[in-house]
mmCIF file of the N, C-alpha and C atoms, coordinates in Angstrom:
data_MODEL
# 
_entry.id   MODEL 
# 
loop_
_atom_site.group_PDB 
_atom_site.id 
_atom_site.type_symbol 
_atom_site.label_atom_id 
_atom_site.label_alt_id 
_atom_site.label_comp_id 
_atom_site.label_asym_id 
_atom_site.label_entity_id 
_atom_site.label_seq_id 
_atom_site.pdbx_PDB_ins_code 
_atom_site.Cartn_x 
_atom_site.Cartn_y 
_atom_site.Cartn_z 
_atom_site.occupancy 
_atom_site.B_iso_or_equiv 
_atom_site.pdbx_formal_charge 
_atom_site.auth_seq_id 
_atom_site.auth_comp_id 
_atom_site.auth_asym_id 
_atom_site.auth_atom_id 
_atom_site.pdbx_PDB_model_num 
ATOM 1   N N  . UNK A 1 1  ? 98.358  110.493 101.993 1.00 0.00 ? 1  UNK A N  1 
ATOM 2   C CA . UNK A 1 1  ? 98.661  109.192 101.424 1.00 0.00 ? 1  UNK A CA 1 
ATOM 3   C C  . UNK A 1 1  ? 97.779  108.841 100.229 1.00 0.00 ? 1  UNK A C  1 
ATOM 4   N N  . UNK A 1 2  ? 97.059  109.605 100.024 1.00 0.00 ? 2  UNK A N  1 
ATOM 5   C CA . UNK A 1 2  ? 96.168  109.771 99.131  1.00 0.00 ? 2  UNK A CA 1 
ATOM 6   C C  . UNK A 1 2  ? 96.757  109.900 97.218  1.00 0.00 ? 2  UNK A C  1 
ATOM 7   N N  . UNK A 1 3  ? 97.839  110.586 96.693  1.00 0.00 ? 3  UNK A N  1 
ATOM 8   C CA . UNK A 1 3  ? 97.970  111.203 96.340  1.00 0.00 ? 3  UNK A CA 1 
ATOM 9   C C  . UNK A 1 3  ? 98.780  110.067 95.512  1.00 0.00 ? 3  UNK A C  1 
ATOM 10  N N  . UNK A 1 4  ? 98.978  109.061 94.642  1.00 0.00 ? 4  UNK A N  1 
ATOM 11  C CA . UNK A 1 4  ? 99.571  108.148 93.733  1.00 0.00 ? 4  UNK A CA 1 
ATOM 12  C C  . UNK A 1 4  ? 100.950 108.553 93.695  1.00 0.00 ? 4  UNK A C  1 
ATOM 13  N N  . UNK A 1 5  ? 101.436 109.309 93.897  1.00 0.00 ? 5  UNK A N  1 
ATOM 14  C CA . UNK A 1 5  ? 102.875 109.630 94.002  1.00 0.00 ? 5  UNK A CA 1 
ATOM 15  C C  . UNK A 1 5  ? 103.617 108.901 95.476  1.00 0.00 ? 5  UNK A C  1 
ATOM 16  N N  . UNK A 1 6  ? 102.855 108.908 95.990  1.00 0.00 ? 6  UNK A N  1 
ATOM 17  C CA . UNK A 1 6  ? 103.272 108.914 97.486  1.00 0.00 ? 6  UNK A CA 1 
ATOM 18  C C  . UNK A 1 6  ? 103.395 107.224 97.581  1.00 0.00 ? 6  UNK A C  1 
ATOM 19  N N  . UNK A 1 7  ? 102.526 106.753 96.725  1.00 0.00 ? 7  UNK A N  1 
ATOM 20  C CA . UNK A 1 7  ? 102.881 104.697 96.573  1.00 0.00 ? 7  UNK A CA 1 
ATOM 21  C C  . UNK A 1 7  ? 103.861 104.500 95.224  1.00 0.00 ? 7  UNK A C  1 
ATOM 22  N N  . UNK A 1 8  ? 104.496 105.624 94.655  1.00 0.00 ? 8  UNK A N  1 
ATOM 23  C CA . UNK A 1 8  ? 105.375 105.429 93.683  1.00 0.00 ? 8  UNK A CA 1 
ATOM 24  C C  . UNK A 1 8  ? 106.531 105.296 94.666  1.00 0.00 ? 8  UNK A C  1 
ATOM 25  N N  . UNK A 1 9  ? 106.677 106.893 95.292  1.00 0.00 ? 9  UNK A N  1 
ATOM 26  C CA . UNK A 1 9  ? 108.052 106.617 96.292  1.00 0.00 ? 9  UNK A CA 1 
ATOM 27  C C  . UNK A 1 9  ? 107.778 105.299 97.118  1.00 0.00 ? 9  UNK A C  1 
ATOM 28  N N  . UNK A 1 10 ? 107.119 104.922 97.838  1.00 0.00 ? 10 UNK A N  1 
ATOM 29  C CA . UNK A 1 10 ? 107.086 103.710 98.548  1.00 0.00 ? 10 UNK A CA 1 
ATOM 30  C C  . UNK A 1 10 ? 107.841 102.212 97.398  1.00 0.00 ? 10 UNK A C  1 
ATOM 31  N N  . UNK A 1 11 ? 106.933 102.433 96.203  1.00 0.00 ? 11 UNK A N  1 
ATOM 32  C CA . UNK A 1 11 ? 107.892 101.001 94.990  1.00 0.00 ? 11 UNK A CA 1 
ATOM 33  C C  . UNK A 1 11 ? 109.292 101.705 95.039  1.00 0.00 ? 11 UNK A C  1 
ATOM 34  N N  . UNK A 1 12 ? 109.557 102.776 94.476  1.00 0.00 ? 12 UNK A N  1 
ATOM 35  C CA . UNK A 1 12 ? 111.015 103.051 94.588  1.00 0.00 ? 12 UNK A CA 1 
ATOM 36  C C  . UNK A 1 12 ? 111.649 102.684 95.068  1.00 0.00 ? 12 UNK A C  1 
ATOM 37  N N  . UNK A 1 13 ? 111.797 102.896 96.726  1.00 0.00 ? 13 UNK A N  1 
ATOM 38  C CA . UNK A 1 13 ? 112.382 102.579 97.871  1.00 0.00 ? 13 UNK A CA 1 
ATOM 39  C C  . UNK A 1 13 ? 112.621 100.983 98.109  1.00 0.00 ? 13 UNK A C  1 
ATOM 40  N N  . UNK A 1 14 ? 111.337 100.509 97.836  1.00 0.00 ? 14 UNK A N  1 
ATOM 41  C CA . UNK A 1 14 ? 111.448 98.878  97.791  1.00 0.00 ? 14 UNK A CA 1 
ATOM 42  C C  . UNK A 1 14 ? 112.178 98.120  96.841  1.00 0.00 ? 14 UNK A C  1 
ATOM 43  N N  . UNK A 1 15 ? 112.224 99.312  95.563  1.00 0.00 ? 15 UNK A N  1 
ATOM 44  C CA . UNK A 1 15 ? 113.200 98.124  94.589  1.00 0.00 ? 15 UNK A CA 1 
ATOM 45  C C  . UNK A 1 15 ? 114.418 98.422  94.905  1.00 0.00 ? 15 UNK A C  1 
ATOM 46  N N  . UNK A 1 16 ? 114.794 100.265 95.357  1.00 0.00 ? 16 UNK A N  1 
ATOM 47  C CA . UNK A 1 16 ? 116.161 100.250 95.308  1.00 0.00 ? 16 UNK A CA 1 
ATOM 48  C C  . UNK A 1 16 ? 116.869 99.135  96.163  1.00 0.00 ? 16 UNK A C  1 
ATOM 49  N N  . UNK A 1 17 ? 116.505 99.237  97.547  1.00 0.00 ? 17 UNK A N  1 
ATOM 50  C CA . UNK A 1 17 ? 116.526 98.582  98.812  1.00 0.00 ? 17 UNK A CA 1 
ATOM 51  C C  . UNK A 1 17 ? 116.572 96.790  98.314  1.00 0.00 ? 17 UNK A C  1 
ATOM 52  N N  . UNK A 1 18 ? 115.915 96.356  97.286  1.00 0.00 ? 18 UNK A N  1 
ATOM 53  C CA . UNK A 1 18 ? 116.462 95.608  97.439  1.00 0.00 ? 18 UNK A CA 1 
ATOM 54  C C  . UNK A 1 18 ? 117.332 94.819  96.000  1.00 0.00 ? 18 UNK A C  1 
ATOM 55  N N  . UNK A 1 19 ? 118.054 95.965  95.623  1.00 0.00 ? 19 UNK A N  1 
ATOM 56  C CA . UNK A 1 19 ? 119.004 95.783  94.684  1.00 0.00 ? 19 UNK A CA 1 
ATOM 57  C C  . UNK A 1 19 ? 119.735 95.037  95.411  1.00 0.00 ? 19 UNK A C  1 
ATOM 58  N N  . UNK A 1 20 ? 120.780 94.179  94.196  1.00 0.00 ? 20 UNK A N  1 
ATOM 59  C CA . UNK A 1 20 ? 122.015 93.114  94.762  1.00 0.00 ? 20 UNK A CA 1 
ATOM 60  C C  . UNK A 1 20 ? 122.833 93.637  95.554  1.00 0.00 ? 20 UNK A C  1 
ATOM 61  N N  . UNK A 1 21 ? 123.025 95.198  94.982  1.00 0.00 ? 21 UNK A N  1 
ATOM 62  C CA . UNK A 1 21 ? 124.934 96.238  95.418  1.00 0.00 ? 21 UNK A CA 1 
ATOM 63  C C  . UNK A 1 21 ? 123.845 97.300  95.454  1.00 0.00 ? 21 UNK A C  1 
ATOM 64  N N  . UNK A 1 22 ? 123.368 97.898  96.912  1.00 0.00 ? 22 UNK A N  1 
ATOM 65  C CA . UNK A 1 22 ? 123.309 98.979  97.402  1.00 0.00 ? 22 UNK A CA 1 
ATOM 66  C C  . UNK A 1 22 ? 124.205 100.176 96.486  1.00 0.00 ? 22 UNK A C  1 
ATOM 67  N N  . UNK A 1 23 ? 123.460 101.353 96.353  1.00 0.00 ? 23 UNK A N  1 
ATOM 68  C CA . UNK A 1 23 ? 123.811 102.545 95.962  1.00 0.00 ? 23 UNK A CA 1 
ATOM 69  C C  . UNK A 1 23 ? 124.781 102.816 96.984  1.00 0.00 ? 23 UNK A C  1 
ATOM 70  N N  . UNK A 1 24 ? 126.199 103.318 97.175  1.00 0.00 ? 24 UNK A N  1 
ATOM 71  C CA . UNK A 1 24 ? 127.072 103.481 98.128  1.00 0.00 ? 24 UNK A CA 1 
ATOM 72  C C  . UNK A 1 24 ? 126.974 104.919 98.138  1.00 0.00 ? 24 UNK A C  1 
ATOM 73  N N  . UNK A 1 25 ? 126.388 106.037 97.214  1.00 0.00 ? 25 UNK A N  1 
ATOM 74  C CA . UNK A 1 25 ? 126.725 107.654 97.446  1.00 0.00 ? 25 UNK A CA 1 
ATOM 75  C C  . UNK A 1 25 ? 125.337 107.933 97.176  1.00 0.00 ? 25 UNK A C  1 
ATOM 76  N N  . UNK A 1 26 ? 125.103 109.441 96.804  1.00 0.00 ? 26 UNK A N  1 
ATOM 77  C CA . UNK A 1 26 ? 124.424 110.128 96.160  1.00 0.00 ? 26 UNK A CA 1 
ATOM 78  C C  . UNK A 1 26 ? 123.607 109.785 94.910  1.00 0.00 ? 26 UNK A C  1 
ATOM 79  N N  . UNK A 1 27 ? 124.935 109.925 94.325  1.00 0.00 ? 27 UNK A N  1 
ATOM 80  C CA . UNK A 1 27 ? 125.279 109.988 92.643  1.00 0.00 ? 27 UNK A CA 1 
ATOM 81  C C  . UNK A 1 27 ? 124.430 108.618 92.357  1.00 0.00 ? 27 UNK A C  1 
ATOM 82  N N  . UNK A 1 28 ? 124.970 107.261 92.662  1.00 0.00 ? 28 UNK A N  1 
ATOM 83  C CA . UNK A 1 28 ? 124.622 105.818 92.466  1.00 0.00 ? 28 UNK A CA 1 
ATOM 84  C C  . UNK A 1 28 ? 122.981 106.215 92.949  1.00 0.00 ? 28 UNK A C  1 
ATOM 85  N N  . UNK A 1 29 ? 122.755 106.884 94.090  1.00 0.00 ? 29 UNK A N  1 
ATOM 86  C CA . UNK A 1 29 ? 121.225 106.402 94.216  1.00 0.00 ? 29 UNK A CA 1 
ATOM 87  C C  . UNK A 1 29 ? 120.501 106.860 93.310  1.00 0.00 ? 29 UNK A C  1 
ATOM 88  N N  . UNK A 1 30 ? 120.823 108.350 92.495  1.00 0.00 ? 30 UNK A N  1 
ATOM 89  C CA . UNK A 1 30 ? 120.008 108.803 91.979  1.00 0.00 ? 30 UNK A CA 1 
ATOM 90  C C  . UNK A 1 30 ? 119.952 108.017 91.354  1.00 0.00 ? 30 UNK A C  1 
ATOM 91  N N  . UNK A 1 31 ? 120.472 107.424 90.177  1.00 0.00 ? 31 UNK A N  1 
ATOM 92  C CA . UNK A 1 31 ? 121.157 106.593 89.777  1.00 0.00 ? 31 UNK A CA 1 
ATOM 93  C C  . UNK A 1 31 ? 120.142 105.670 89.166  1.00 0.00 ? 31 UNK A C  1 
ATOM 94  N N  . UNK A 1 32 ? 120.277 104.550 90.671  1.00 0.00 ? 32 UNK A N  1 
ATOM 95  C CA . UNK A 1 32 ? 119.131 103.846 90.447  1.00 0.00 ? 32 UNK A CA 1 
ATOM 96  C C  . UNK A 1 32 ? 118.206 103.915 90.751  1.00 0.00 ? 32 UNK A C  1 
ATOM 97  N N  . UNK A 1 33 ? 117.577 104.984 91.702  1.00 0.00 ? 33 UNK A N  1 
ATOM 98  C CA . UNK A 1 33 ? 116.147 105.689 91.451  1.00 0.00 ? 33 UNK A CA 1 
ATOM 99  C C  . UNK A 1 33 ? 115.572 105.965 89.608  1.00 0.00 ? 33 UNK A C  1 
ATOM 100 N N  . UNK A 1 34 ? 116.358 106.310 89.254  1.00 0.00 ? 34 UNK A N  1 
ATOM 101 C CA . UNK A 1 34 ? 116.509 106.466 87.450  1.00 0.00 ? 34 UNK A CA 1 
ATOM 102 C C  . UNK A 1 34 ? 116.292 105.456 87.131  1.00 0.00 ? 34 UNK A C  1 
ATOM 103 N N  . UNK A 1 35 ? 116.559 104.391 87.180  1.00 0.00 ? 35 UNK A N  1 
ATOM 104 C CA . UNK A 1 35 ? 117.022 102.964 87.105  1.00 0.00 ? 35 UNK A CA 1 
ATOM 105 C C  . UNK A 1 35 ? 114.996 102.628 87.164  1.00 0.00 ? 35 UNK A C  1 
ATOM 106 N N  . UNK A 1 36 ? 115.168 102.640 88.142  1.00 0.00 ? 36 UNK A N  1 
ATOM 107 C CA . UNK A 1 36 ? 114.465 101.819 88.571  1.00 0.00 ? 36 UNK A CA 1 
ATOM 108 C C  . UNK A 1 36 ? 112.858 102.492 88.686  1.00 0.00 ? 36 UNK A C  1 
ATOM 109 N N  . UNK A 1 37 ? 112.487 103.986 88.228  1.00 0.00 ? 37 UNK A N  1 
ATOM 110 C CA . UNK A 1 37 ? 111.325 104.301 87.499  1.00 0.00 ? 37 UNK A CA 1 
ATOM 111 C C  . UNK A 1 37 ? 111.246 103.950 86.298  1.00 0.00 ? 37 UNK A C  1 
ATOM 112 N N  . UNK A 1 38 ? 112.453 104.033 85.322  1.00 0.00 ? 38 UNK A N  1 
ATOM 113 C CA . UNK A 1 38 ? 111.708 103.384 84.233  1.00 0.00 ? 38 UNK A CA 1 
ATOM 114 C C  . UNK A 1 38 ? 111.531 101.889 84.034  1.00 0.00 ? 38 UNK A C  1 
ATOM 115 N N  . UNK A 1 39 ? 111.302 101.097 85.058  1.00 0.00 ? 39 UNK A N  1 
ATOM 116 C CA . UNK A 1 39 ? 111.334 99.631  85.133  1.00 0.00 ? 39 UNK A CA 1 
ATOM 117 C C  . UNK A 1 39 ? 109.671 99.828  85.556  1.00 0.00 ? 39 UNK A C  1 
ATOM 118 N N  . UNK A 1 40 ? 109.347 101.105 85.793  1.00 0.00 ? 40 UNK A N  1 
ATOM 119 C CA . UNK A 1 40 ? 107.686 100.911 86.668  1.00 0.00 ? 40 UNK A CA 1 
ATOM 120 C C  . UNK A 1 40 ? 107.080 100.851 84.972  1.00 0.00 ? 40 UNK A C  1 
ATOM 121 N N  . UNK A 1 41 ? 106.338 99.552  85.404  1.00 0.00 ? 41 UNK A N  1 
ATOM 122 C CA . UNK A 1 41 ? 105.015 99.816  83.761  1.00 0.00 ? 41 UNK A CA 1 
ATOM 123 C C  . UNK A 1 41 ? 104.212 101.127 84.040  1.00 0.00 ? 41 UNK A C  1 
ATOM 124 N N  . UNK A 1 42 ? 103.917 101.300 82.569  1.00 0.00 ? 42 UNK A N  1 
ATOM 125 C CA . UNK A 1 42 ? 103.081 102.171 82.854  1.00 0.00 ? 42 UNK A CA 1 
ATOM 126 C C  . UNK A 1 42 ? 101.487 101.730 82.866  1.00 0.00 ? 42 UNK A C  1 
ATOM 127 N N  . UNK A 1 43 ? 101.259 100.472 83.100  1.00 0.00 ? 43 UNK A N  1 
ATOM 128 C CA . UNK A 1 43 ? 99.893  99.857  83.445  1.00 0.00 ? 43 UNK A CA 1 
ATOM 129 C C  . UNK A 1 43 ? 100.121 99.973  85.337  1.00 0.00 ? 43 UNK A C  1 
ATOM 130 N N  . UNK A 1 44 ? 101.107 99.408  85.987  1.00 0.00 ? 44 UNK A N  1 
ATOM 131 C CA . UNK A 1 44 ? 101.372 100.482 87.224  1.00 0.00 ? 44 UNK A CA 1 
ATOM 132 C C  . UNK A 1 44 ? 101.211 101.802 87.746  1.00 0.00 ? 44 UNK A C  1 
ATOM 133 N N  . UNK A 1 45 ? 101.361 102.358 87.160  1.00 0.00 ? 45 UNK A N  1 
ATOM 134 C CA . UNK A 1 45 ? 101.198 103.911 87.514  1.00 0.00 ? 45 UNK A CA 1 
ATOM 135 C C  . UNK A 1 45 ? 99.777  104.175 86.676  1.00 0.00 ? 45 UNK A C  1 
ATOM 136 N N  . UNK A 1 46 ? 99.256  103.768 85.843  1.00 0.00 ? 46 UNK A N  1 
ATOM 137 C CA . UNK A 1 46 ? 97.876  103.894 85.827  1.00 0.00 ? 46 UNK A CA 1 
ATOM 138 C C  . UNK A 1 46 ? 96.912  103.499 86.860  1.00 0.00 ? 46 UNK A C  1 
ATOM 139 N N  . UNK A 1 47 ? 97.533  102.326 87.239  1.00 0.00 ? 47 UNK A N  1 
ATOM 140 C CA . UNK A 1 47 ? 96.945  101.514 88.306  1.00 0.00 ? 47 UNK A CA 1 
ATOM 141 C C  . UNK A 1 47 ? 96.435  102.449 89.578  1.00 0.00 ? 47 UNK A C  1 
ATOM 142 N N  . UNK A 1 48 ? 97.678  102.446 89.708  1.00 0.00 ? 48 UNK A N  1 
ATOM 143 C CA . UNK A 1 48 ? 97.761  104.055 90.861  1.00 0.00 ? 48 UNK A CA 1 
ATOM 144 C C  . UNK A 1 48 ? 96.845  105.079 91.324  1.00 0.00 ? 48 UNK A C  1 
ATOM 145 N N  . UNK A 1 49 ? 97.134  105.797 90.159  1.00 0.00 ? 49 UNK A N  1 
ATOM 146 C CA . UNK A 1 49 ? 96.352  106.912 89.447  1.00 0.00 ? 49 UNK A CA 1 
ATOM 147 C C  . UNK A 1 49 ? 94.679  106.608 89.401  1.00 0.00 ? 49 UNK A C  1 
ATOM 148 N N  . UNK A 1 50 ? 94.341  105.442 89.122  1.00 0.00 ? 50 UNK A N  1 
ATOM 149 C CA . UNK A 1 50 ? 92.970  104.977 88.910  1.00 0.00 ? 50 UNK A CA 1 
ATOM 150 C C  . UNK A 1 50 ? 92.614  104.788 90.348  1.00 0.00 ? 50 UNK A C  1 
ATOM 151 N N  . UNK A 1 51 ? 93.378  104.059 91.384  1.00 0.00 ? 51 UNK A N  1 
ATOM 152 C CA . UNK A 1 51 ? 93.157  103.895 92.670  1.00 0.00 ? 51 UNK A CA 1 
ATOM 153 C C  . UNK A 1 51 ? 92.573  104.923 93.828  1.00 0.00 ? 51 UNK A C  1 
ATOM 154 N N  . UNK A 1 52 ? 93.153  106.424 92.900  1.00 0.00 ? 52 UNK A N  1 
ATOM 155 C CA . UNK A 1 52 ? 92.621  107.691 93.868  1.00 0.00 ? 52 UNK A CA 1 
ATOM 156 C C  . UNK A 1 52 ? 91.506  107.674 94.156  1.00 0.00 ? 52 UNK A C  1 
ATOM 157 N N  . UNK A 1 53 ? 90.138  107.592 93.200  1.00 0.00 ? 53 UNK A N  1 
ATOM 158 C CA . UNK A 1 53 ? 89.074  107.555 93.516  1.00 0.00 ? 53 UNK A CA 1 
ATOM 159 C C  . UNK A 1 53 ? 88.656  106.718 94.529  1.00 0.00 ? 53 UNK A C  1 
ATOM 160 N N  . UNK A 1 54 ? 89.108  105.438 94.453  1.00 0.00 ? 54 UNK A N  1 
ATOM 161 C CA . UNK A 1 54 ? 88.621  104.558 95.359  1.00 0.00 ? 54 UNK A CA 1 
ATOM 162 C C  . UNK A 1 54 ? 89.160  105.065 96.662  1.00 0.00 ? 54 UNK A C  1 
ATOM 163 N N  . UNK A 1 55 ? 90.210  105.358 97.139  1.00 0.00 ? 55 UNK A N  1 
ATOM 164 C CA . UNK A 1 55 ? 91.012  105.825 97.941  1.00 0.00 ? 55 UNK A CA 1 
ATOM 165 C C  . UNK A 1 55 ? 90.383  107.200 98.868  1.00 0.00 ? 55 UNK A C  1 
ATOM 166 N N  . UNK A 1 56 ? 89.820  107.926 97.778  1.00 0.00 ? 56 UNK A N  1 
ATOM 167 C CA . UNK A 1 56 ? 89.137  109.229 97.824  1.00 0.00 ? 56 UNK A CA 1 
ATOM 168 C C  . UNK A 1 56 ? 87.240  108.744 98.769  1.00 0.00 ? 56 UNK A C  1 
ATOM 169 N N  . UNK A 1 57 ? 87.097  108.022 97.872  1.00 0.00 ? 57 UNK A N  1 
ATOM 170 C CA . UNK A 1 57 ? 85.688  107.471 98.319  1.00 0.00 ? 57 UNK A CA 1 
ATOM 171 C C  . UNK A 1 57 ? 86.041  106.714 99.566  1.00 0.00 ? 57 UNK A C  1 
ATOM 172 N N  . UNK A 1 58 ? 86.801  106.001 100.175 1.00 0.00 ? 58 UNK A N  1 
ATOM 173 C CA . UNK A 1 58 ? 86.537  105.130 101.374 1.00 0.00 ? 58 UNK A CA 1 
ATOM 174 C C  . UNK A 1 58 ? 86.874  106.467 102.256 1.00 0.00 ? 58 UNK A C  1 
ATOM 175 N N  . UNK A 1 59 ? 87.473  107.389 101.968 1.00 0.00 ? 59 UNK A N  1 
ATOM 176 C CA . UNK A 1 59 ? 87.921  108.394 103.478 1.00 0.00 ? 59 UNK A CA 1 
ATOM 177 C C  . UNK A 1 59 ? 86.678  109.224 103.342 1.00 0.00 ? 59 UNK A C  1 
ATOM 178 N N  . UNK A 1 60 ? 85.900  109.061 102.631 1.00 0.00 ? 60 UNK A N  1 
ATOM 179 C CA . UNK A 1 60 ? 84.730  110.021 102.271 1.00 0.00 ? 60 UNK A CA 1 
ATOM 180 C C  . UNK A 1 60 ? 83.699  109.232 103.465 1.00 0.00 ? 60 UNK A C  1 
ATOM 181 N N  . UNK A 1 61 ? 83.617  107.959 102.963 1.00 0.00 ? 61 UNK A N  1 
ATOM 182 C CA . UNK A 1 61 ? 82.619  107.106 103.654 1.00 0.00 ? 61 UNK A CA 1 
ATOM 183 C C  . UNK A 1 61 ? 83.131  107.206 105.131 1.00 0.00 ? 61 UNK A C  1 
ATOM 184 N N  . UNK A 1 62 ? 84.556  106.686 105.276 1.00 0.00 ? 62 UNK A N  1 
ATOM 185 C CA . UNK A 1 62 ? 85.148  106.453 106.693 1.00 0.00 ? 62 UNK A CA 1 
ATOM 186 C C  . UNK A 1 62 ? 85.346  108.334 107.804 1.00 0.00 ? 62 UNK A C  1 
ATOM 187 N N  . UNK A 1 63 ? 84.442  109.401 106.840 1.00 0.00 ? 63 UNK A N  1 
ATOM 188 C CA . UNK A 1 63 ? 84.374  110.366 107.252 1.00 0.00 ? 63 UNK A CA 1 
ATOM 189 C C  . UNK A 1 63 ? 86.164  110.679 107.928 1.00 0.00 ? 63 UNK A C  1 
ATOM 190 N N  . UNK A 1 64 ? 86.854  110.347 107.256 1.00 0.00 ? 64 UNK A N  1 
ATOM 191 C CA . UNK A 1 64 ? 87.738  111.051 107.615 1.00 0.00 ? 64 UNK A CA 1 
ATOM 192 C C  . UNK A 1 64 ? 88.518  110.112 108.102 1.00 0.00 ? 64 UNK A C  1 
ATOM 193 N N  . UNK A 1 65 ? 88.648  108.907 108.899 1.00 0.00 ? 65 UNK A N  1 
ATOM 194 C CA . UNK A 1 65 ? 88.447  107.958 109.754 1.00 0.00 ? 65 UNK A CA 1 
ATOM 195 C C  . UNK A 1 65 ? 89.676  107.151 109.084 1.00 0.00 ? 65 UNK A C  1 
ATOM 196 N N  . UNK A 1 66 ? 90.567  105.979 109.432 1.00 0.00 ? 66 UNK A N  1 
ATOM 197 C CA . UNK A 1 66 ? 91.105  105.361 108.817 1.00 0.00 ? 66 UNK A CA 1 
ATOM 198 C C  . UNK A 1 66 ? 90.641  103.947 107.544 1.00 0.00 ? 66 UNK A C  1 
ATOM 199 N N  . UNK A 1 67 ? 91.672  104.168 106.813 1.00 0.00 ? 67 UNK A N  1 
ATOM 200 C CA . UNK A 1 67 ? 91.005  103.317 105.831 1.00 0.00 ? 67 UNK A CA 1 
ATOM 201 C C  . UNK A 1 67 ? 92.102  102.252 105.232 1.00 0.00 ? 67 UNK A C  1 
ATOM 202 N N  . UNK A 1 68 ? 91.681  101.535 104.208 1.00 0.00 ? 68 UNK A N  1 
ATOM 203 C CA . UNK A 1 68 ? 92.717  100.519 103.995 1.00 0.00 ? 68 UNK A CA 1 
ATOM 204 C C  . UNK A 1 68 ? 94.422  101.360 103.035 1.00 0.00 ? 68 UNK A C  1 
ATOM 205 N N  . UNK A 1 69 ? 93.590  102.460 102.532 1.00 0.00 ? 69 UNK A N  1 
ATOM 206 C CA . UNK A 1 69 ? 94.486  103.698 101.918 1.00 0.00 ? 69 UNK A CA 1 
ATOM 207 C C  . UNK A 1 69 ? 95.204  104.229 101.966 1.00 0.00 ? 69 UNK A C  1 
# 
């Protein structure tokens, strides 16, 4: 869970999910998966990306242990 990709799919999922008109196939989800990464700022996904360390350091401290991460 570590890994900034892994809280991208999590926004994904949350915006598709709560589009007005559900993706009904495949095709539509990719669709608006497409859709709806390039709606992510890219001060977001920096955000992210910058977050590893911190993310990295509390499982360091929490020896392994659970964390807010």
């Amino acid at each position: 869970d570590l890994n900034p990709i892994e809280h991208v799919w999590d926004l994904l999922d949350r915006r598709v999910r709560a589009r007005a008109i559900s993706p009904r196939n495949v095709r539509e989800l990719a669709g608006a998966l497409v859709e709806e990464w390039r709606n992510i700022s890219q001060q977001k996904l920096s955000n992210l990306v910058q977050s590893m360390r911190r993310g990295c350091t509390a499982v360091l401290n929490a020896a392994g242990g659970h964390t807010r991460y």
